[in-house]
C-alpha positions in Angstrom: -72.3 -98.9 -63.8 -71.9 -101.8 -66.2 -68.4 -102.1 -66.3 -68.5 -102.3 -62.2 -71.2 -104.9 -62.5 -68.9 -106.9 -65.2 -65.9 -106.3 -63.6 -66.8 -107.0 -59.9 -64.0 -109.3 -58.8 -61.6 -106.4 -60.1 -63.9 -103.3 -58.8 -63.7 -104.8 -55.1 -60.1 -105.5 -54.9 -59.3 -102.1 -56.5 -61.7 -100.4 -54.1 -60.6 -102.5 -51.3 -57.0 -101.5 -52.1 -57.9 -97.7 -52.3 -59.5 -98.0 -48.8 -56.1 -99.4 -47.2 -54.5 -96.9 -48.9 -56.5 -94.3 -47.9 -56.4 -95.2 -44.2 -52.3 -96.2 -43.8 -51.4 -93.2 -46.0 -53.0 -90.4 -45.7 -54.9 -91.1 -42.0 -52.1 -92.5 -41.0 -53.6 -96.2 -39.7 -55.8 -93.5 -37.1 -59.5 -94.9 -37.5 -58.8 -98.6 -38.3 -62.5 -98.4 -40.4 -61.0 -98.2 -43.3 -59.0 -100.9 -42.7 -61.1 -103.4 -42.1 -64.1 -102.7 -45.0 -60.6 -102.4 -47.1 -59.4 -105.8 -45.7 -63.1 -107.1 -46.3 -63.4 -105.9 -49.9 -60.1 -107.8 -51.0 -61.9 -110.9 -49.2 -65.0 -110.9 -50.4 -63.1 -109.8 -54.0 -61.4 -113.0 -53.8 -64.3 -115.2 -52.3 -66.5 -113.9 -55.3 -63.8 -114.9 -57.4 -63.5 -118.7 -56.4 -67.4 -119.0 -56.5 -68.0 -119.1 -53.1 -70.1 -115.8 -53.0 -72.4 -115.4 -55.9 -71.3 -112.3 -57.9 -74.3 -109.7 -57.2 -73.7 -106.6 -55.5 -76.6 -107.4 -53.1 -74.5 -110.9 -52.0 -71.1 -108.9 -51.9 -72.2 -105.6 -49.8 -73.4 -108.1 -47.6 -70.2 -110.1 -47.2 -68.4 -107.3 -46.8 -70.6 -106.3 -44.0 -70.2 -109.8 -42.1 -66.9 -109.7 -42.6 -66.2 -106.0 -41.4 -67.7 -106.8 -38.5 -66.0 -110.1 -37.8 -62.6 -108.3 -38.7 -63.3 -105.6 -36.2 -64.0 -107.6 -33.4 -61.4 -110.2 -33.9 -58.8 -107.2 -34.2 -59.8 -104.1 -32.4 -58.3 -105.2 -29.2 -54.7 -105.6 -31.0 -54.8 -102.8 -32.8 -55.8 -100.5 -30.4 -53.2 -101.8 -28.2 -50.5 -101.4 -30.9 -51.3 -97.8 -31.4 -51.4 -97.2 -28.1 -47.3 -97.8 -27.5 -45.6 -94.5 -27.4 -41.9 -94.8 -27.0 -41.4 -92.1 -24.1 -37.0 -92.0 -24.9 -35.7 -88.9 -26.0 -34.7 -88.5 -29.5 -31.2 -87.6 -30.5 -31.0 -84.7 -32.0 -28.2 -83.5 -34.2 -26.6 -80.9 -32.4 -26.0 -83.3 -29.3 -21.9 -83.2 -29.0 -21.8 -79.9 -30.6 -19.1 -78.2 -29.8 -18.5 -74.2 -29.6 -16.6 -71.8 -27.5 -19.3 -69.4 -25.1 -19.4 -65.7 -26.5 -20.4 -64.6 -22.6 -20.5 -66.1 -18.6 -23.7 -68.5 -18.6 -24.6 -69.8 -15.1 -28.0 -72.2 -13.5 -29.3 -68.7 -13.0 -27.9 -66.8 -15.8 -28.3 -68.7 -19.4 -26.9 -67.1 -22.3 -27.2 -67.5 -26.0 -25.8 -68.8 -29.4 -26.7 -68.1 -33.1 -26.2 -71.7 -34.5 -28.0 -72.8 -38.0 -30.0 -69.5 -38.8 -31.4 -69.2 -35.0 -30.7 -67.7 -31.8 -30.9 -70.5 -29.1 -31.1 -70.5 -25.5 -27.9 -71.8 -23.8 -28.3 -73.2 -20.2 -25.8 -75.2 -17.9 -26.2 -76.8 -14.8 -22.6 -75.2 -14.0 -20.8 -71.7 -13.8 -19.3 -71.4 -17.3 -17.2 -68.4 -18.5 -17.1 -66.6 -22.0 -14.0 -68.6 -23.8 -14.8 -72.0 -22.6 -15.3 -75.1 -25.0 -18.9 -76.2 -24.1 -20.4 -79.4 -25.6 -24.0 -79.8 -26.5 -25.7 -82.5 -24.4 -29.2 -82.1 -24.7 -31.5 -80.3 -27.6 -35.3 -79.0 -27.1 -37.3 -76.3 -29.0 -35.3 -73.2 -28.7 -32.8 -74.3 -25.7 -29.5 -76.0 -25.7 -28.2 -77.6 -22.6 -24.7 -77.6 -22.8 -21.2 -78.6 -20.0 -17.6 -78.2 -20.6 -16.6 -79.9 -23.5 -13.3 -82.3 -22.1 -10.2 -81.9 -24.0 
């Protein structure tokens, strides 16, 4: 405990930065606590070290209180909002515009199947395809590829 008590500028910034760690790495920026005792910590670390907070633990834990607090309150709002974008556009997946020849007659009613990469996926079309026919990938989901003629 003596070495925290001597070291106190270092112990808060290292703690501080363990916190932000903590909470971007490994919770993935989820809970925002974290963050802001974290962000706090490295302030009051760098308050304590300019002299304008004495250096006790007693004056420090309370700092770092004030300051969580005036940190969440100032950036709840914004941060919230941020994590609350989801972008909604499809992702492109590799096989889209993979092309292969059908092994059987796949229909709207009838889909078929293809053993691409180590599985067996789901082939659907919008269109009456026969077996022999270049078909291009056009759309990728778990299990199912949507395919059409591939043009020449």
């Amino acid at each position: 405990m003596d070495l925290l008590n001597e070291y106190l500028v270092q112990s808060l910034a290292i703690m501080g930065i363990a916190l932000l760690v903590i909470e971007i790495l490994v919770l993935g920026f989820s809970t925002f606590v974290l963050f802001f005792v974290g962000v706090a910590m490295i302030i009051t670390s760098l308050l304590v070290y300019v002299d304008i907070v004495p250096e006790t633990w007693t004056a420090s834990v309370l700092t770092i209180a004030i300051l969580s607090v005036i940190l969440s309150a100032a950036l709840w709002r914004p941060f919230k909002k941020m994590q609350g974008k989801v972008d909604h556009t499809p992702v492109k997946s590799d096989f889209v515009r993979h092309v292969f020849i059908l092994e059987a007659d796949i229909g709207p009613t009838s889909p078929g199947s293809y053993q691409y990469s180590g599985i067996t996926w789901k082939i659907v079309s919008e269109s009456e395809l026969s077996a022999g026919t270049k078909v291009e990938v056009t759309e990728a989901q778990v299990g199912v590829m949507y395919v059409m003629a591939a043009s020449q």
